[in-house]
ROMIKE-931204 format. One record per residue (C-alpha): residue number from 1; y, z negated, x negated. Coordinates in steps of 0.2 Angstrom, whole numbers. Each point is the difference from the previous one (the first is absolute). Last residue first. Example, Ala and Ser with C-alpha at 12.3 -4.5 7.8 and 13.67 -1.06 7.14 Angstrom:
 pos    py    pz    px
   2    -5   -36   -68
   1   -17    -3     6
// end
This chain:
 pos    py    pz    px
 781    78   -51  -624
 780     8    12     5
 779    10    17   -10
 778    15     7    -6
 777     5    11   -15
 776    16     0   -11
 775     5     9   -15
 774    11    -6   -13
 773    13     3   -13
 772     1   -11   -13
 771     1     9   -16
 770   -18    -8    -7
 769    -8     0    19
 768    -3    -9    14
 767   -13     3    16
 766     7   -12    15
 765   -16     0    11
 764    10   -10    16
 763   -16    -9    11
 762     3     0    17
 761    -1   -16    10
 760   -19    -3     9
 759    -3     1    19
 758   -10    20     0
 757    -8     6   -15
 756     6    13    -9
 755   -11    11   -12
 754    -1   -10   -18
 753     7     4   -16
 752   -14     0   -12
 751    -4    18     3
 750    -8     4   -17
 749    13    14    -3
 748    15    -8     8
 747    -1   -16   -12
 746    -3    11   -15
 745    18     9     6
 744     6   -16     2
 743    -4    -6   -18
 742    -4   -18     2
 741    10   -17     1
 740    -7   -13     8
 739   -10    -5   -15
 738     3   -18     0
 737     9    -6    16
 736    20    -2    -1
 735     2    13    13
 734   -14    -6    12
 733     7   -17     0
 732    10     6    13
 731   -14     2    14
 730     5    -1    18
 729    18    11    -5
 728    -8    10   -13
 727     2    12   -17
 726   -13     8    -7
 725     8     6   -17
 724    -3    18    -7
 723    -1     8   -17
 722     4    18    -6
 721   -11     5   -12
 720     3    19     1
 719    20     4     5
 718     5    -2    20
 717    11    10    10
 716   -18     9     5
 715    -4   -16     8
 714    14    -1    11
 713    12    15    -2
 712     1    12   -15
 711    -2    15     9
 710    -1     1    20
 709   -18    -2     6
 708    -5    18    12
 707    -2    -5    19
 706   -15    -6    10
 705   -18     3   -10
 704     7   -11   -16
 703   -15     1   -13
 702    -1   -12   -13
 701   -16    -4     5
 700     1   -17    -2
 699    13    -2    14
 698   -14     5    12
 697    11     2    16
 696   -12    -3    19
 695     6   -17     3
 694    18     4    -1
 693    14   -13    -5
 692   -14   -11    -6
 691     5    -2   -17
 690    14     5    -3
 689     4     9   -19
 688    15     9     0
 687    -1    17    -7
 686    17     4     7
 685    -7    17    10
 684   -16   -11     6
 683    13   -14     5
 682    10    10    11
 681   -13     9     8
 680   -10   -17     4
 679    15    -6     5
 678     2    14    13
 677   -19    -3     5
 676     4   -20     2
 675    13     5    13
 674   -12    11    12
 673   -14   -13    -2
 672    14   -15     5
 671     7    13    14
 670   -18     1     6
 669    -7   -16    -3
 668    16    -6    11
 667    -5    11    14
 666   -16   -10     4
 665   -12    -7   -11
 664   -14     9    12
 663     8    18    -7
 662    -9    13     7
 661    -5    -8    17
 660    14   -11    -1
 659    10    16     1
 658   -10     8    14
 657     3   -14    11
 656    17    -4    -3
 655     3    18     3
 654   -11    -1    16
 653     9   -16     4
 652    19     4    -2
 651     5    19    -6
 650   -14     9    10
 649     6   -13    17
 648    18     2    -2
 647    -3    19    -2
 646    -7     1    17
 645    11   -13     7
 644    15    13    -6
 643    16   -15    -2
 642    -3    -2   -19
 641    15   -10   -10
 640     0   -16    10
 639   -20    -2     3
 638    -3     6   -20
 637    14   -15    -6
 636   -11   -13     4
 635   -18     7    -7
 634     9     7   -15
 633    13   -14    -6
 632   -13   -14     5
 631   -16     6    -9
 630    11     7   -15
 629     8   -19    -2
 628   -18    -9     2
 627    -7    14   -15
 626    16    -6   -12
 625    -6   -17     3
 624   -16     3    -9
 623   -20    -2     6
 622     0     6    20
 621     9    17    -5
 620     8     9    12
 619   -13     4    13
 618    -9   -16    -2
 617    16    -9     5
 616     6     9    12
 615   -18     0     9
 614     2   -19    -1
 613    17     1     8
 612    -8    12    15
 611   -12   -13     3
 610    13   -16     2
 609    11    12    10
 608   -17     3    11
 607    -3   -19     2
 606    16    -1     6
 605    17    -5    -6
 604    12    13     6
 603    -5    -2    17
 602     5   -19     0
 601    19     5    -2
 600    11   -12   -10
 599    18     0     1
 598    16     6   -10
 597   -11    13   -10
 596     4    -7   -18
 595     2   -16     8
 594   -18     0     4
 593    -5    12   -15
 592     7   -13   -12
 591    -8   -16     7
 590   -19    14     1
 589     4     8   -20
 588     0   -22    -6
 587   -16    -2    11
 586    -9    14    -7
 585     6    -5   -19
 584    -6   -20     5
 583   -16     7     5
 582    -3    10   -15
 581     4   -12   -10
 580   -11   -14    10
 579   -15    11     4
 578     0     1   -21
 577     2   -19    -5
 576   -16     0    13
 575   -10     9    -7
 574     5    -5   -19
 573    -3   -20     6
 572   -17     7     6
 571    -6     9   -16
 570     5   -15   -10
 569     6     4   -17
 568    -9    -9   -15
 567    -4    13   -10
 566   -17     4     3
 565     4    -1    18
 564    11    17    -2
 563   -15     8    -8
 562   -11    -7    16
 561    14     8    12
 560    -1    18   -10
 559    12    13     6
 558    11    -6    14
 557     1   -17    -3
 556     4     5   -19
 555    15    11     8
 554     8   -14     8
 553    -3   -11   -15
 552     9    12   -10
 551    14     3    11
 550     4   -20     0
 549    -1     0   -18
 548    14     9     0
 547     3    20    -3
 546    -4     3    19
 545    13   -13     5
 544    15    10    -8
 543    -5    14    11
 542    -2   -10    14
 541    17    -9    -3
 540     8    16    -4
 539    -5    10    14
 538     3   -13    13
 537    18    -1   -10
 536     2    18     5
 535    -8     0    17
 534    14   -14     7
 533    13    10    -8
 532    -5    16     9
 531    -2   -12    15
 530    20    -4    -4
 529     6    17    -3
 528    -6     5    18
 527     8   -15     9
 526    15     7    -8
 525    -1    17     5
 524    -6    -5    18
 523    16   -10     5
 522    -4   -15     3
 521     0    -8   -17
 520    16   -12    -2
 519     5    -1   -17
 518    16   -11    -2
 517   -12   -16    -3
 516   -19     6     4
 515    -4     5    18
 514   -15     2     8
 513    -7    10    13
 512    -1    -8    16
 511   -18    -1    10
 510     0     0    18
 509   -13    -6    14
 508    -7   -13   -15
 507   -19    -1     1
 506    -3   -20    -2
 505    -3    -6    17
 504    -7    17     7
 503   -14    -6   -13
 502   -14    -4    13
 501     3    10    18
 500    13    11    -6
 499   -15     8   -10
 498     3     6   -20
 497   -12   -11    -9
 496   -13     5    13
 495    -3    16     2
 494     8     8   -15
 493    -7   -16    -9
 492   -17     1     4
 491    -1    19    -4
 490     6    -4   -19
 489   -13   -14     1
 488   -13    12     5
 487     5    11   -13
 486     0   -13   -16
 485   -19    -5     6
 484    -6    18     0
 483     8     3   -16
 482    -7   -18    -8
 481   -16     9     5
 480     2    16    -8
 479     1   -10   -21
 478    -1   -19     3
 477    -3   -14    11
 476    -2   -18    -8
 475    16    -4    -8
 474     9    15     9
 473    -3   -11    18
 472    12    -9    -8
 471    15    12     2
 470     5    -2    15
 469     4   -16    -3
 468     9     6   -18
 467     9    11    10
 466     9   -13    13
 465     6   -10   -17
 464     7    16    -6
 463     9     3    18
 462     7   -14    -2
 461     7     0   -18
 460     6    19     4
 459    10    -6    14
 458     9   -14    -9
 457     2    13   -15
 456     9    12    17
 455     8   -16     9
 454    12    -6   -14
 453    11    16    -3
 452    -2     3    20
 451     9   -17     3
 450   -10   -12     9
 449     5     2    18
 448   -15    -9    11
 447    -1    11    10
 446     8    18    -7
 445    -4    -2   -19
 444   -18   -10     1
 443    -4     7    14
 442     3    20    -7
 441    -9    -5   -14
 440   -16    -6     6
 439    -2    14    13
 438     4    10   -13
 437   -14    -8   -12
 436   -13     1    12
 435     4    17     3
 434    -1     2   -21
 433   -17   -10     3
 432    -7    13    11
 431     4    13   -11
 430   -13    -8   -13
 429   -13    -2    14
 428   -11    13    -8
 427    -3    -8   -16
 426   -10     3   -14
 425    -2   -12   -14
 424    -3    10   -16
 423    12   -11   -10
 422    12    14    -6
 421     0    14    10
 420    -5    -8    14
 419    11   -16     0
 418    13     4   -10
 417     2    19     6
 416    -1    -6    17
 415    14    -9    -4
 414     8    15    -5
 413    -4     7    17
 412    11   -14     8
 411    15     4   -14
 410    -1    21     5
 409     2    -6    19
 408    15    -6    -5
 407     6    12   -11
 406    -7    13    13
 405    10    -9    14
 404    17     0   -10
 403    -2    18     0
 402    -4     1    18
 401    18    -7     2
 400     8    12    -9
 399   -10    15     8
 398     6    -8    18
 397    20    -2    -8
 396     1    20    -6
 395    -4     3   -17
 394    10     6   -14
 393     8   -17    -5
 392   -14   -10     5
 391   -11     9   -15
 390    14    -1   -13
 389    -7   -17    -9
 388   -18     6     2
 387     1    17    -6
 386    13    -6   -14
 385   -12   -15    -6
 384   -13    14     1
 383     9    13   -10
 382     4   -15   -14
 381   -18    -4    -1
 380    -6    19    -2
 379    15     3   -14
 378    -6   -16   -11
 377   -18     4     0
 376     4    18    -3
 375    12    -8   -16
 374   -15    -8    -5
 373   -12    13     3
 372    11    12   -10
 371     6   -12   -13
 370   -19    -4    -4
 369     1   -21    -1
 368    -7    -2    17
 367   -16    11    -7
 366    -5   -14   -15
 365     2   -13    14
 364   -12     7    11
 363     4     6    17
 362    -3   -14    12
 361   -19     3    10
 360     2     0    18
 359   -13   -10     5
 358   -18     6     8
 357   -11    -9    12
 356   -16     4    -4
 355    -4   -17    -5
 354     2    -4    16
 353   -18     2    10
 352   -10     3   -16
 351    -6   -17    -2
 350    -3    -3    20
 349   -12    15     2
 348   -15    -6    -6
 347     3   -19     6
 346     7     5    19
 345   -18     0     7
 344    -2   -17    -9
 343    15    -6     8
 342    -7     3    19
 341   -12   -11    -3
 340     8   -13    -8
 339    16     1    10
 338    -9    -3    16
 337     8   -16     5
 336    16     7    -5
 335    -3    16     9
 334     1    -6    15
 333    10   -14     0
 332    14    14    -6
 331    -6    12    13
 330    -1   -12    13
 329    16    -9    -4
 328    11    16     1
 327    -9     7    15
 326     5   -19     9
 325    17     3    -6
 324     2    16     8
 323    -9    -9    18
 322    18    -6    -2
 321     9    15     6
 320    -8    -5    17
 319    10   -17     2
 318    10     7    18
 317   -17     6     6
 316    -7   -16    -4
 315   -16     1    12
 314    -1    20     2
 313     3     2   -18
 312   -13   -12    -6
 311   -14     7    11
 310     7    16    -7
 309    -2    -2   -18
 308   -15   -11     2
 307    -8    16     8
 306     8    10   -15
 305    -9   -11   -13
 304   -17    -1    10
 303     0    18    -2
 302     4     0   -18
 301   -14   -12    -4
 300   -13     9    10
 299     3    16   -11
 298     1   -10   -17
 297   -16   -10     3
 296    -7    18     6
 295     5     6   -14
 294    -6   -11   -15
 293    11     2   -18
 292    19    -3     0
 291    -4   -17     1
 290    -5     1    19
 289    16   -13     2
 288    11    12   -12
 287    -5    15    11
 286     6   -10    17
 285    14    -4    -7
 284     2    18    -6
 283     0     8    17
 282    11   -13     7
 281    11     5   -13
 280    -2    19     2
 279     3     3    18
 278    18   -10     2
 277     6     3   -18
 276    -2    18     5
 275     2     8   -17
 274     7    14     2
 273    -4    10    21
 272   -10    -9    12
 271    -1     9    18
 270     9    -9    12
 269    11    14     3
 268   -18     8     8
 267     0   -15    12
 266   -12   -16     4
 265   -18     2     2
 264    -1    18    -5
 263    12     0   -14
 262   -11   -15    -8
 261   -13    10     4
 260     5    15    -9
 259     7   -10   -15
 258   -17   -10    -4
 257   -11    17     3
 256    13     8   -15
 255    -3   -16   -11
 254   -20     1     4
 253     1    17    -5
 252    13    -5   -16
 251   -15   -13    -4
 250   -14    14     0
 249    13    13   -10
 248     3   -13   -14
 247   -20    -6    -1
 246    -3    18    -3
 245    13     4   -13
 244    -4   -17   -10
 243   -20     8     0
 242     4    14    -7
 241    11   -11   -15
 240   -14   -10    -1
 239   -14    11    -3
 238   -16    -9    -1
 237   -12     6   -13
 236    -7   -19    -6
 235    15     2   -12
 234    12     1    10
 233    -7   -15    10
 232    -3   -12   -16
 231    23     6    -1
 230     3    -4    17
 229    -8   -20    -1
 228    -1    -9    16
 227    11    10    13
 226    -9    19    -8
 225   -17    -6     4
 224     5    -7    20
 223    10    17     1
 222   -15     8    -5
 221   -13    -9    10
 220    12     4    15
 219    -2    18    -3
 218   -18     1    -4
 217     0    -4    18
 216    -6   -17    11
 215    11   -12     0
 214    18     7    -8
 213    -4    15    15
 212    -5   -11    14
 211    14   -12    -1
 210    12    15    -2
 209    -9     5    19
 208     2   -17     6
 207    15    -2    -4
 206     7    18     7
 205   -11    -3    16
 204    10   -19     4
 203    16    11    -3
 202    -3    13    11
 201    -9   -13    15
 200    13   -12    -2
 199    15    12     1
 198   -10    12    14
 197     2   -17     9
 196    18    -3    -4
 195     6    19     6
 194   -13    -2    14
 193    12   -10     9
 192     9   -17     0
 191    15    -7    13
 190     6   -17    -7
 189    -2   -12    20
 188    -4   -15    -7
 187   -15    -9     6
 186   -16     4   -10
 185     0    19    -4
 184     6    16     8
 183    -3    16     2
 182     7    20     1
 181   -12    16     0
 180    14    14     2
 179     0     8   -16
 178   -21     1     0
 177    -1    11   -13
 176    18    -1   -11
 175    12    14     2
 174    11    -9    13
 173     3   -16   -15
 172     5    11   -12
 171    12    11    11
 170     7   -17     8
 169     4    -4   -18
 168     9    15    -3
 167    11    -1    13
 166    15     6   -10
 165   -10    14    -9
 164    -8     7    18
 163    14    13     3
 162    -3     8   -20
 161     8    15     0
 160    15    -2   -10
 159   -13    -8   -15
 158    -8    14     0
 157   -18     0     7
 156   -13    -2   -10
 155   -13    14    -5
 154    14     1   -15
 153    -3   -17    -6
 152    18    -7    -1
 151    -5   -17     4
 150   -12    -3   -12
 149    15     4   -14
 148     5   -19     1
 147   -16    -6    -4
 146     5     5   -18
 145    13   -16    -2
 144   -11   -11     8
 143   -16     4   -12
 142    15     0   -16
 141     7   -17     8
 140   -19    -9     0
 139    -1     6   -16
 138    11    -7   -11
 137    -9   -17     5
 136   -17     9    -5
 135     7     5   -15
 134     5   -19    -3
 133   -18    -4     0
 132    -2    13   -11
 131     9    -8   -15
 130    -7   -15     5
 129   -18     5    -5
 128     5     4   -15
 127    -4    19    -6
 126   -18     5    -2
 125    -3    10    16
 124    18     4     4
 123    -3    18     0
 122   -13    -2    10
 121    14    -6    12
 120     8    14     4
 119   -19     9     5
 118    -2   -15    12
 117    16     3     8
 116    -4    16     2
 115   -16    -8     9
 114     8   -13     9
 113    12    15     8
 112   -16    10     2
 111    -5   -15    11
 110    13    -4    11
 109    -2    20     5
 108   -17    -3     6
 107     4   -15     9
 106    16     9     8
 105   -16    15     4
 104   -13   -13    10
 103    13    -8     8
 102    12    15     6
 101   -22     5     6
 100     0   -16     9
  99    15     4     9
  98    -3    17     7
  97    11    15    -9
  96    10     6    15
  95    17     1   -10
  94    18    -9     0
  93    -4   -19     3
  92   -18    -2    -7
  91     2    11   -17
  90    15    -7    -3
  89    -7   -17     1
  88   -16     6   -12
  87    13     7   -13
  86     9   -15    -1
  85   -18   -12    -2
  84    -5    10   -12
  83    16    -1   -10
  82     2   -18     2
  81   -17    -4    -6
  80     6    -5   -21
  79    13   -12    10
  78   -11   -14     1
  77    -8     3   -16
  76    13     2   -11
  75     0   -18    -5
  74   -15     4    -9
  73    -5   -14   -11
  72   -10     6   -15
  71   -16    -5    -8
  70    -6    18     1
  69   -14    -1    12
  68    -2   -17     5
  67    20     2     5
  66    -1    14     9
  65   -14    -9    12
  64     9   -14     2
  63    15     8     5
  62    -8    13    11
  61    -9   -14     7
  60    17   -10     5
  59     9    15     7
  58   -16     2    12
  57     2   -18     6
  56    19     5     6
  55   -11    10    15
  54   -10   -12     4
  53    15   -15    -1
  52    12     9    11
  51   -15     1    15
  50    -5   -19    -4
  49    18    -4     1
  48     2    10    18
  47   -16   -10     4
  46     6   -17    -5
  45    17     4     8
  44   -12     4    16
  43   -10   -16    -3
  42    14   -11     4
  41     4   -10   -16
  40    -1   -21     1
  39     9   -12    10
  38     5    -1    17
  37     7    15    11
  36    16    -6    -2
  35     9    17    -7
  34    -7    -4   -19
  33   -16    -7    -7
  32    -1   -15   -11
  31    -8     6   -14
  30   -15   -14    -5
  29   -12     4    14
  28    -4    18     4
  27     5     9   -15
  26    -1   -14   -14
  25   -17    -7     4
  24    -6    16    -2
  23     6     6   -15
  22    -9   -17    -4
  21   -16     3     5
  20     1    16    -6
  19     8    -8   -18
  18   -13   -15     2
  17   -16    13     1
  16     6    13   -12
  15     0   -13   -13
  14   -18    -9     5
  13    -6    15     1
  12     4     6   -19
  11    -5   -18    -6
  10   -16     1     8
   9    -3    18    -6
   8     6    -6   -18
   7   -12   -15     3
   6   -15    10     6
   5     2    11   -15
   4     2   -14   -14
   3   -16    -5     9
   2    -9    16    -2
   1     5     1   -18
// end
């Protein structure tokens, strides 16, 4: 035992031994260094990085120490502080109160917010672990949207008589001790002062004080209980969800001392608000090289991340969006290498991570031949091919033209649909591709001229082809970790895919919209009926595809891998058959947005769009295509109809917020619940028997709680001795089998007709009788 010690001790030094040594090679020998003053980084870059990196290294323990908790990643926790940190800037520049005590009281505000966020997420407890994942996404928008009422504090000045709120940084900077202490260091003349020492010393204090508290209090043995088996900790007394609460508000205090100093050492409009791509990423490299488990590995690894960061920026400043990349491979190396470890972490949790996803049901086949429902069915199709045929016709051209942005943007969350919903493969790069695919597009048409017609399924063959490479990291990462990986590739390509400097070449400067014979569609109405065509037949193909054997496999890579091994489908082959689809979906919705919008802008493909389409996603529906078209007709259409900011925001993420919180299937599972408590009505007043329809009817007992039966309908239209016949479309030998037919009333009594089950065809109970007429029930099998 002592010897497998000394090894791992060996092993372990021997690592960190070649990476400092080779972090240091790097800085002062390999770079090359930049104004002629020879090679390597000046140690003044080195300390503005090392300043950056401190203070970026308390993002990274508030990740790993979130994550040991409640299995989560919380990519709210660079903007979970930003509260705190306002109120302690408008503290500093319009009253007396001293600087460190606007520290001591932004921390404390930081952490109530992580403790009301705590309290949300109790009720969360036993819910997949992605599902509060992307509540933590959510969040960062909610936190931003509140911060907004700081400012109009009433011991605040109004907002009229506020002289110093132009020169608000010189206001931070003045009300720090020591505000005129100014140095140097090496040779360049970078001015510092004591607002990058007090960074050091807060942030080197804050470590060591978590440090302490996970060392050496019951508190760190419970969090170091609860990370290796939460339920053996329940049960040894330790509550978890009080324990969740107080590991939030610790990590929002350090997220609230991350904002103040950031503030501090640069500028308060510096302050991270959403997702802070350029904060969290770092944060979570350096997480995913301290395996989401040791602190201080994470801590030193994030500094040394943004020290790298600006060594490499001050010797390629014109190549700095490619230090993007280098995020990219660390995490993906990263965790790749550590996939076993991390994995079994994920194991408990991995099962239940997308079986929850819910798909609209159909109505059952006994219902659709109901005249009411079917002539309702009918009524609500035709109002909606007249809403969306008229729609141009009563709008001015900017609504028309958004409207051929949400079909557009409806087809890139459908691939979401395929690849999450369906395949369990989450992806936050999936909006990245669709810029991929623009860029793509609009070269293919305007530079090297292939016709628009040809260009878009050309498009979507690329861009499928780029998806499956960024989907292999799938075939070995899974469940939070392929989300981490996905988003650093979404931040790569905003930075990189879309610089002059590298793919200048291939970004068209002007896209034309196509034409097609005698149709030419420039105008806005026209281009609008062609994205609408371009969702309809997306619509159909996916929803032919999930009938296929192509859907099931998709669905059997998602529930049970082993299962689908069993049967000699290949888990890897599924993966990536699935990053393909979805890909070559994004990538068709990118040619057609380029010519859609006559250009292509790189704001509108950052890693934040590529967020706010996942949220849409989750919020309508994740598991159905009919949740992907809520997602994108109310979060796009909710900026152009709302112009109050106040109710923008109680409509946009704090509804989002509260519904998911109610609803975690997402709108869909609302309308589909709503819907199925109609049918319920209906068939409880016809007496037909559906099984399933309502999980809390007993049809045994006769009693019909909703509405009274109408006479001689269903089974009451039936005489005594009425038979049935199972009839099926997976199992026709059924109707020829001996003793297939029963009495259906015997049949409902012993409850031989089963409840629903998800993935099987519906079973038609066809009861017959001496003068023909019928009765008919539905059910799965």
């Amino acid at each position: 035992m002592n010897a497998l010690l000394q090894n791992k001790r060996a092993r372990a030094a021997l690592i960190y031994g070649g990476s400092a040594l080779g972090v240091l090679l790097t800085l002062f020998v390999l770079l090359p260094g930049s104004g002629g003053g020879g090679r390597g980084t000046p140690m003044a870059i080195l300390f503005q990085g090392l300043v950056q990196g401190m203070v970026g290294s308390l993002t990274a323990v508030g990740i790993v120490l979130i994550y040991r908790t409640i299995r989560i990643i919380n990519f709210a926790q660079a903007a979970m502080g930003i509260a705190g940190g306002v109120l302690a800037f408008r503290l500093v520049q319009f009253t007396p109160t001293p600087f460190p005590i606007a520290i001591l009281l932004g921390m404390a505000v930081a952490g109530g917010v992580g403790v009301l966020v705590g309290l949300a997420a109790i009720r969360f407890q036993r819910a997949p672990r992605l599902v509060l994942t992307v509540l933590t996404i959510l969040l960062t928008n909610v936190l931003g949207f509140f911060t907004g009422f700081i400012d109009d504090l009433p011991f605040f000045p109004p907002q009229e008589f506020r002289p110093l709120a132009e020169a608000g940084d010189e206001a931070i900077r003045a009300g720090i001790p020591f505000a005129g202490f100014k140095f140097t260091v090496g040779n360049l003349e970078i001015p510092f002062g004591f607002a990058e020492i007090l960074a050091i010393e807060v942030s080197l204090a804050a470590l060591i004080v978590v440090a302490a508290i996970f060392r050496y209090t019951r508190l760190g043995v419970a969090v170091r209980g609860v990370s290796e088996n939460s339920e053996r900790a329940s049960l040894l007394g330790i509550s978890v969800g009080k324990l969740a609460c107080l590991v939030w508000g610790l990590t929002a205090a350090l997220s609230g001392v991350a904002v103040i100093l950031t503030g501090t050492i640069s500028s308060p409009s510096a302050v991270t608000q959403g997702v802070a791509p350029t904060l969290l990423i770092p944060a979570l490299a350096g997480a995913v090289l301290a395996r989401m488990k040791s602190l201080p590995v994470a801590a030193t690894a994030t500094a040394v991340i943004f020290v790298l960061e600006a060594a490499w920026k001050w010797s390629f400043r014109d190549d700095a969006p490619l230090f993007s990349i280098a995020l990219l491979l660390t995490i993906g190396v990263g965790l790749f290498l550590q996939r076993r470890q991390l994995m079994r972490s994920e194991a408990a949790n991995e099962a239940s991570s997308w079986v929850a996803s819910q798909e609209q049901r159909p109505i059952p086949r006994v219902l659709l031949r109901v005249p009411g429902i079917r002539i309702t069915r009918i009524a609500l199709m035709v109002l909606g091919a007249l809403a969306v045929l008229l729609y141009p016709f009563v709008v001015g051209t900017g609504a028309t033209n958004l409207g051929g942005v949400v079909a557009i943007q409806t087809i890139v969350i459908i691939s979401l649909v395929v690849l999450t919903g369906w395949a369990g493969q989450v992806s936050l790069g999936q909006y990245a591709l669709t810029g991929v695919g623009a860029v793509v597009g609009g070269a293919l048409t305007n530079r090297i001229g292939i016709p628009f017609w040809f260009a878009v399924p050309l498009t979507a063959i690329i861009v499928g082809a780029i998806a499956v490479v960024v989907g292999l990291p799938a075939l070995r990462i899974k469940g939070l970790f392929l989300l981490v990986v996905t988003f650093a590739f979404a931040f790569a390509v905003e930075q990189a895919f879309f610089s002059e400097r590298y793919f200048g070449w291939l970004q068209p400067e002007r896209v034309d919209r196509p034409t097609f014979f005698f149709l030419d569609f420039e105008d806005e109405r026209s281009m609008y009926y062609l994205c609408v065509a371009a969702l309809i037949l997306v619509i159909f193909l996916v929803s032919s595809m999930r009938k296929t054997r192509i859907g099931r496999i998709l669905i059997g890579v998602r529930d049970n891998e082993p299962n689908l091994r069993a049967f000699g489908i290949g888990p890897v082959r599924a993966k990536l058959m699935a990053f393909a689809i979805a890909g070559a979906l994004a990538g068709f919705a990118g040619a057609i947005f380029a010519h859609q919008q006559r250009g292509i802008s790189a704001e509108s493909f950052t890693a934040a769009a590529s967020i706010q389409t996942f949220i849409a996603a989750v919020f309508g529906g994740i598991g159905s295509v009919g949740g992907a078209l809520l997602g994108a007709f109310y979060f796009n259409f909710l900026d152009y109809l709302v112009s109050s900011p106040l109710l923008a925001g109680l409509l946009g993420p704090v509804g989002a917020l509260i519904l998911l919180y109610a609803a975690p299937g997402g709108v869909i599972s609302l309308v589909t619940a709503a819907r199925d408590s109609v049918l319920s009505i209906v068939a409880q007043r016809r007496q037909l028997v559906v099984p399933g329809m309502r999980e809390d009817l007993d049809i045994t007992s006769g009693i019909w709680p909703l509405a009274e039966p109408l006479p001689r309908t269903g089974l009451a239209a039936l005489p005594a001795g009425s038979k049935f016949t199972v009839q099926s479309d997976l199992y026709p030998e059924l109707e020829e089998a001996p003793g297939a037919t029963r009495d259906l009333r015997e049949a409902v009594v012993f409850g031989d007709i089963e409840e629903d089950t998800a993935g099987m065809d519906d079973l038609a109970f066809a009861p017959t009788s001496e003068n023909g007429r019928q009765a008919v029930g539905s059910g799965r099998r």
